[in-house]
C-alpha positions in Angstrom: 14.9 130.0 155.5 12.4 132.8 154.3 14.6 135.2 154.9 17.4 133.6 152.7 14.2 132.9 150.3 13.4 136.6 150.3 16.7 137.9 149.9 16.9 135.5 147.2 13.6 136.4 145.2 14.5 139.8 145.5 17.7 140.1 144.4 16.6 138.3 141.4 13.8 140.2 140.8 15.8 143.4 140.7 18.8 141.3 137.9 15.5 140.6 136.1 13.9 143.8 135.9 10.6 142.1 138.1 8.1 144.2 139.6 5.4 143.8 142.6 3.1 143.4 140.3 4.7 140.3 138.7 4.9 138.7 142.3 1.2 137.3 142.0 2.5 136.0 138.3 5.5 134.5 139.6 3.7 132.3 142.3 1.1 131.0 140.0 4.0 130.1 137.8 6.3 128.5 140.8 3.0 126.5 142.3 2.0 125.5 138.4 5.9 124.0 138.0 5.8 122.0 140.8 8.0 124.1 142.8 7.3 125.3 146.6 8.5 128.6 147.9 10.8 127.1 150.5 13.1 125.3 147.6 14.0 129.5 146.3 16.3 129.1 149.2 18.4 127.4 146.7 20.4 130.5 144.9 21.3 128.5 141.5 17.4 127.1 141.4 15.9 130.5 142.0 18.2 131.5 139.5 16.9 129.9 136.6 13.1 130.1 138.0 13.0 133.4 138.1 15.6 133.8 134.3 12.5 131.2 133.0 9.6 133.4 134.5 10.8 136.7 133.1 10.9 135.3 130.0 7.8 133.8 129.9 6.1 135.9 131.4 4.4 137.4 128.6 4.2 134.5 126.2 1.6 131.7 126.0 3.1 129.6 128.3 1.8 131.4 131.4 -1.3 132.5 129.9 -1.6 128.6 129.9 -0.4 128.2 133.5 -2.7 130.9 134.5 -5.9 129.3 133.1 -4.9 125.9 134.7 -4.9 127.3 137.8 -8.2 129.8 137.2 -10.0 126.4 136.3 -8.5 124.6 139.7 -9.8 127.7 141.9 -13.2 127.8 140.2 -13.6 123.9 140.8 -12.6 123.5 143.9 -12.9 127.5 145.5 -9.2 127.8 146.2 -6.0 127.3 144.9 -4.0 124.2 145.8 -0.5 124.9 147.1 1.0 122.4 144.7 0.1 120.7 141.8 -0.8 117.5 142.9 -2.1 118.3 146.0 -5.9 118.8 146.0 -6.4 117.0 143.0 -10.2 116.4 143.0 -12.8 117.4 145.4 -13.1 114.4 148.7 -16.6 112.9 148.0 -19.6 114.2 150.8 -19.9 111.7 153.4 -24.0 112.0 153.5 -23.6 110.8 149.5 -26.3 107.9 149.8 -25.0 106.1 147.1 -21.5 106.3 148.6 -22.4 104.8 151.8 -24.3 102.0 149.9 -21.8 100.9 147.8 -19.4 101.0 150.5 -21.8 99.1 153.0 -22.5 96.5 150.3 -18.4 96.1 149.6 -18.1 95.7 152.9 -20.1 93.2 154.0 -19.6 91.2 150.7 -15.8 90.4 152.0 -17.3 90.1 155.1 -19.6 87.6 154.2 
């Protein structure tokens, strides 16, 4: 499968006149999407991924993509592999005030 996903991506780079340079471009704009690498395997999606990146590539569209994800890798340190995943940060265990309320939930049902 990556290798039918390369061939793919790089064929359709070439139609589109894409350099290496846009490659780092073109996964912030896949991952921002909702798209995963895997599903460029797909020739007719890659297709019009890679016909929507090129042109948008210079517009304000991906200059809003691109801050989204420069905001997700400052909050959390790294940037999520999808979208949804890694919404928020998972709260500390050792958070006091965590522990407490969840003690005092539990042992409220308890009784």
């Amino acid at each position: 499968m990556r290798e039918r996903v390369k061939i793919n991506l790089d064929r359709l780079a070439d139609k589109h006149g894409l350099t290496e340079e846009d490659a780092e471009k073109f996964n912030v704009y896949i991952l921002e999407g909702g798209y995963l690498m895997n599903e460029m395997a797909d020739p007719a999606l890659a297709e019009r991924v890679v016909a929507d990146f090129a042109r948008a590539k210079n517009g304000p569209e991906y200059e809003r993509l691109k801050a989204i994800n420069e905001r997700r890798q400052a909050y959390q340190g790294t940037m999520a592999a999808a979208p949804a995943e890694g919404a928020g940060p998972a709260p500390a265990p050792e958070d006091p005030f965590l522990a407490r309320a969840t003690d005092k939930a539990l042992s409220g049902r308890m009784g």
